[in-house]
N, C-alpha and C positions, 0 to 999 in steps of 0.2 A: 547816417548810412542805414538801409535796410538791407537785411536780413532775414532769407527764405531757409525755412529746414523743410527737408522731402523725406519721409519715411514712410517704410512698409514693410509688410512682407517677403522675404528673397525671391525675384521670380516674377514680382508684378508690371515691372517699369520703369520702377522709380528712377533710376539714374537717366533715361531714355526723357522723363518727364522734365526732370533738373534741367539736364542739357538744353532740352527744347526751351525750357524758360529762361536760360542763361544767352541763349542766342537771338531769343526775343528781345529780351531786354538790353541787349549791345544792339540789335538793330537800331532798337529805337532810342538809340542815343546816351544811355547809364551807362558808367562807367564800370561795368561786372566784372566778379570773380567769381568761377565755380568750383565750388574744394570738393574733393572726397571723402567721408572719412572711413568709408569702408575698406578695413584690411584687404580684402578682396578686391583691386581695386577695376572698375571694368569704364571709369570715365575715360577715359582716353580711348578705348574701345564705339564710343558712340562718337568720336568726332571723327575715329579712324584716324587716330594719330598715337605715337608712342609721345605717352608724359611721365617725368622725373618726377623728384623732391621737390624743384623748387617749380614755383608759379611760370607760367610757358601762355606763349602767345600766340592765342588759338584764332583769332580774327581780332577786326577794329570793335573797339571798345570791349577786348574781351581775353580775361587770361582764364585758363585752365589749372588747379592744382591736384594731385594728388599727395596728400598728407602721408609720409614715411614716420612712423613712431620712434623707429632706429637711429635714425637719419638725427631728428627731432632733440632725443637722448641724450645723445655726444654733441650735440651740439649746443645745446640749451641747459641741460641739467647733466652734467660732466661728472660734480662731485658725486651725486647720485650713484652714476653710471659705474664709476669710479668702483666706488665702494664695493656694489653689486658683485662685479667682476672678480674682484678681491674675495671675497665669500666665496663665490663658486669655486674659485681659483684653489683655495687651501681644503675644499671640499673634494680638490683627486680630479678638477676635471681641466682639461687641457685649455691653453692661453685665450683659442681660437672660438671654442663651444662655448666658455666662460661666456665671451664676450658677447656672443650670440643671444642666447640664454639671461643677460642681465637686465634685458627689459621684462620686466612684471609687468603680469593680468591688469590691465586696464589703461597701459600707456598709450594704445592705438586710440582710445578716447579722449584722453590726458592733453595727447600733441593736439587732436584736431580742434578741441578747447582755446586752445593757445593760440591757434590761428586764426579761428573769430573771434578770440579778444585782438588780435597783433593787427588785423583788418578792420577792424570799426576803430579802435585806438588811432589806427592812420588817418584815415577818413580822405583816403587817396581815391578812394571807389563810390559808386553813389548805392550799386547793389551787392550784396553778398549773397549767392545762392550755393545750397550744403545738402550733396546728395550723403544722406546719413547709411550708415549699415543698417541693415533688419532687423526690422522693430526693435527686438531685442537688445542688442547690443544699444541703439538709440537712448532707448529707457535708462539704461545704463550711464550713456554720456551725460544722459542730461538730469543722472540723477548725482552726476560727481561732484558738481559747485555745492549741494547741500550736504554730500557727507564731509566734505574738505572742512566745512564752515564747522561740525560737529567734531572732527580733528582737531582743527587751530583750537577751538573754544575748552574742549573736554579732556581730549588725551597730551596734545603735546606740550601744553607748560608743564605739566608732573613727570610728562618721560623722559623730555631734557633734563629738566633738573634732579630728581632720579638716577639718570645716565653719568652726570658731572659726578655722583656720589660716589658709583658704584664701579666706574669706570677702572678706577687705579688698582681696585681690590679684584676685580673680578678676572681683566684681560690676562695677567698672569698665567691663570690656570684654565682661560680655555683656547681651542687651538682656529680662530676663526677670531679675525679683528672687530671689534667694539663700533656704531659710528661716532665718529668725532663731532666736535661742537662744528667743525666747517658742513659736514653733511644735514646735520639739523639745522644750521642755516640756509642750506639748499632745498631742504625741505619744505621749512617756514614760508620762501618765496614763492615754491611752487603750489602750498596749500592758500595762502595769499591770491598768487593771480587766479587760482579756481573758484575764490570766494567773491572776488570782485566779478570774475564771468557773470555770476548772477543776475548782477544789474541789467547789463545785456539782454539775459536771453527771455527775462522775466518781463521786461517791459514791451506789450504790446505794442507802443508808438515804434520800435526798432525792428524787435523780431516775432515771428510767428511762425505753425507749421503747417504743411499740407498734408494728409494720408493720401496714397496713395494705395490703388485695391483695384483687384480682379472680383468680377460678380462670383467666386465660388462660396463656398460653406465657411469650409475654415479660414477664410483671406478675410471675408466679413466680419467672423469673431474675432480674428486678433486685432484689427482695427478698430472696435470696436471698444477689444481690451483697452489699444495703444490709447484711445481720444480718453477712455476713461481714467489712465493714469498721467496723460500727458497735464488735463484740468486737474488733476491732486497736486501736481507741482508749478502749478502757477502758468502753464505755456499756453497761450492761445491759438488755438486750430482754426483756420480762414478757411479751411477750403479743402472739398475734399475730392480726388482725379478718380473717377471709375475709368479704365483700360484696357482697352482691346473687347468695345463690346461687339459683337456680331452685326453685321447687316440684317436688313430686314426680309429682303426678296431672297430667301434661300430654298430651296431645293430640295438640297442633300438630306437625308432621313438623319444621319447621324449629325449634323451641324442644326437641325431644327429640333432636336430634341434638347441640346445646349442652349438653344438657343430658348426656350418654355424653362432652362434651368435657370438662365441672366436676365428673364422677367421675374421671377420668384425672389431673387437675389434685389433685383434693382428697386424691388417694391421694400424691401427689409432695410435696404440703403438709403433710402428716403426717408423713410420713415424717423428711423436710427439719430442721423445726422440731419432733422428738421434743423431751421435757420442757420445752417453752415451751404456758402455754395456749393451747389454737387457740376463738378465739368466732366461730362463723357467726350471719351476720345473711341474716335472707333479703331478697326483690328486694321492695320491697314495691306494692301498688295504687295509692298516689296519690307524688307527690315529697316528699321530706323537707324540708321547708320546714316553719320556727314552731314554735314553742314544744313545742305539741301532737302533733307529728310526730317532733322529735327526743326527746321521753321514750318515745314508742313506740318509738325504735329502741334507745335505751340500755335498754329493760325485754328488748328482743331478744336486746341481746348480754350482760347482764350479770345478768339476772333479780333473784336477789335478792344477788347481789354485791355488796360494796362497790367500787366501778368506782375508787376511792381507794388502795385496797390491793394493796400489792405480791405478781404473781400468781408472780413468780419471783424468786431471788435469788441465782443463780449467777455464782460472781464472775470476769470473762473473762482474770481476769490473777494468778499466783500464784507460791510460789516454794516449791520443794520440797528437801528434804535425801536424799539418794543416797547412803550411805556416806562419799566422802569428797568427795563432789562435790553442788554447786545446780545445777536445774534450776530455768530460768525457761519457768514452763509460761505460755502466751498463746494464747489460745482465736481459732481462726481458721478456723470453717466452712468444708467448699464447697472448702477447696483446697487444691492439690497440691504437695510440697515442689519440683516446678521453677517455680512460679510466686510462688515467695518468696527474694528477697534480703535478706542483711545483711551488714552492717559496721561495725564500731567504733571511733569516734574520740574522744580527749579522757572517757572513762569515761560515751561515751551507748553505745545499742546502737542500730543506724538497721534499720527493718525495715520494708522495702518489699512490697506485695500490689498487686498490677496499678499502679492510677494513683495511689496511696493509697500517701505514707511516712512511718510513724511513729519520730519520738527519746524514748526511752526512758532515762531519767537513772538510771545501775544503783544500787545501796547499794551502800556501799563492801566490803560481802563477797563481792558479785560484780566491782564494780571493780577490785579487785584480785589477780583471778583471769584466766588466760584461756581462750577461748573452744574447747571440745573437741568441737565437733560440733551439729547441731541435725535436728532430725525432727519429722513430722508422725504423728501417733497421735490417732485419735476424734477427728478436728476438734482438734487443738491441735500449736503450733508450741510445741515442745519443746527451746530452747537449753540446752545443756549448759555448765557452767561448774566448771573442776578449777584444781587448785590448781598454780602455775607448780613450774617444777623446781628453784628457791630454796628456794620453800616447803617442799617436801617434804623438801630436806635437812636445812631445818633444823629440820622436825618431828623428823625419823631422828637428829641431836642431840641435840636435847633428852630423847629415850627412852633 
């Protein structure tokens, strides 16, 4: 199965571009799904159709989702849910609000997770297209499979076990239920399937993403930002959709001043994003709305493309042989070696980029080497790894 993620900026298109390539690619014969996973949800909004929780049949070869986190909760992780509810519940607040309220900050990314695993696991569909929320929240989703894996790995065998301790001494005297070993078993599976998500999203043969951007100032630096953290986490960016550029033959005094702003802009986007496709779509006469509307935009940006096919395949993370030394080369756009920290503990490498930090679990030919430096060269964070001064003695015996 393949596997499209579309993000951007709130406001650029993105769901407009999704759509269009999701009806492309049912045109032409894949078997697609297009999910949502923005809370806000406006996909149903571009086919001009009202869509539920579950998958709905938006045309041949083609079903529509909108991802409910709610919906999701109670149905998938109950003991969780459960729990939650209960907490609130003896915290004073009524049966109804409890219930409302017991989905926790991150579950709108959590569910949407779960259903690109529950869709490429089927392998009922040939494409999965993922209009994601704004950048933001994106970065987010797609930084959960790695904190989950630091979860399962670091905090939760001492918190259970911990918990089984403390449980019988403690519940007693406070007035708010303990979780039981059933909800740490519901937990376990839910940090589990976010850890196998990985596999998935991390493999360029399956999935990749597209940025989507308007020619202004700030659309181009967050996009800029997004590609530069998307490459810290392993994700490969194919392709990138400029939207709603201007015509050429304009007139209007105020539309050709914009218009000398999205040459300035489309020269920095070039530039920017050398060797990633760039597709302009232009601003078009009526709104992208329906059926009919989005295959004219997807015939705009992809002509006679396969809008399916992967437009790049450069891979953001690699490891190179130096004489007597590896270099872990990690592709990190946009930015400057004082804006990147690292450290090593227990044989990860921790590599921090603004708000954004990734654990990197070395091979043991890097593990057990240490750390001689690291640089930035053409967009990549270039850690150096030699060989300890044991080692080297006892190469120099051995000869």
């Amino acid at each position: 199965m393949r596997v499209v993620l579309f993000t951007g900026k709130g406001g650029v298109g993105k769901t407009s571009v999704a759509a269009a390539t999701a009806v492309r690619c049912a045109a032409a014969g894949y078997r697609t799904v297009v999910m949502s996973t923005d809370p806000a949800h406006s996909l149903g909004d571009s086919f001009d159709i009202e869509l539920g929780s579950e998958a709905t049949q938006v045309g041949k070869n083609l079903l529509a989702h909108e991802v409910s986190s709610l919906h999701e909760m109670q149905r998938h992780w109950a003991k969780l849910h459960e729990y939650a509810v209960e907490v609130f519940s003896t915290q004073g607040l009524d049966e109804v609000l409890a219930d409302e309220v017991a989905n926790p900050p991150g579950m709108d990314e959590v569910a949407s997770l779960m259903w690109i695993k529950h869709y490429a696991q089927r392998a009922e569909h040939d494409v999965l297209i993922v209009d994601c929320a704004p950048t933001g929240e994106t970065l987010q989703l797609l930084t959960f499979p790695d904190a989950a894996k630091w979860w399962l790995d670091k905090i939760y065998p001492w918190s259970r076990r911990a918990m089984r301790v403390a449980r019988p001494v403690l519940q007693p005297m406070m007035n708010m239920p303990l979780p039981s070993d059933e909800v740490y078993a519901s937990l376990k599976d839910l940090l589990l399937d976010l850890d196998g998500m990985r596999k998935v999203l991390t493999d360029p043969e399956i999935t990749t993403v597209r940025i989507v951007l308007n020619l202004e100032k700030m659309v181009v630096k967050e996009a800029k930002r997004a590609y530069t953290y998307l490459s810290l986490f392993g994700y490969v960016t194919d392709a990138v959709i400029v939207n709603r550029l201007l015509p050429r033959d304009l007139h209007d005094e105020l539309f050709q001043k914009w218009q000398r702003i999205h040459h300035r802009y489309q020269a920095e986007v070039e530039q920017s994003f050398s060797g990633i496709p760039i597709f302009n779509v232009p601003l078009f006469d009526r709104e992208v709305v329906g059926e009919t509307m989005l295959a004219r935009m997807a015939q705009a940006i992809y002509g006679d493309e396969d809008p399916s096919r992967r437009f790049a395949t450069s891979n953001p993370q690699r490891i190179d042989k130096e004489g007597s030394d590896y270099v872990l080369a990690l592709k990190v756009p946009f930015v400057d070696k004082s804006a990147v920290d690292l450290s090593r503990h227990n044989g990860d490498l921790y590599v921090t980029v603004g708000n954004y930090r990734r654990e990197i679990t070395l091979p043991r030919v890097l593990e057990r080497r240490e750390t001689a430096g690291a640089s930035i060269e053409d967009g990549e964070l270039r850690v150096r790894f030699a060989p300890k001064p044991e080692q080297v003695e006892k190469g120099k015996a051995r000869r």
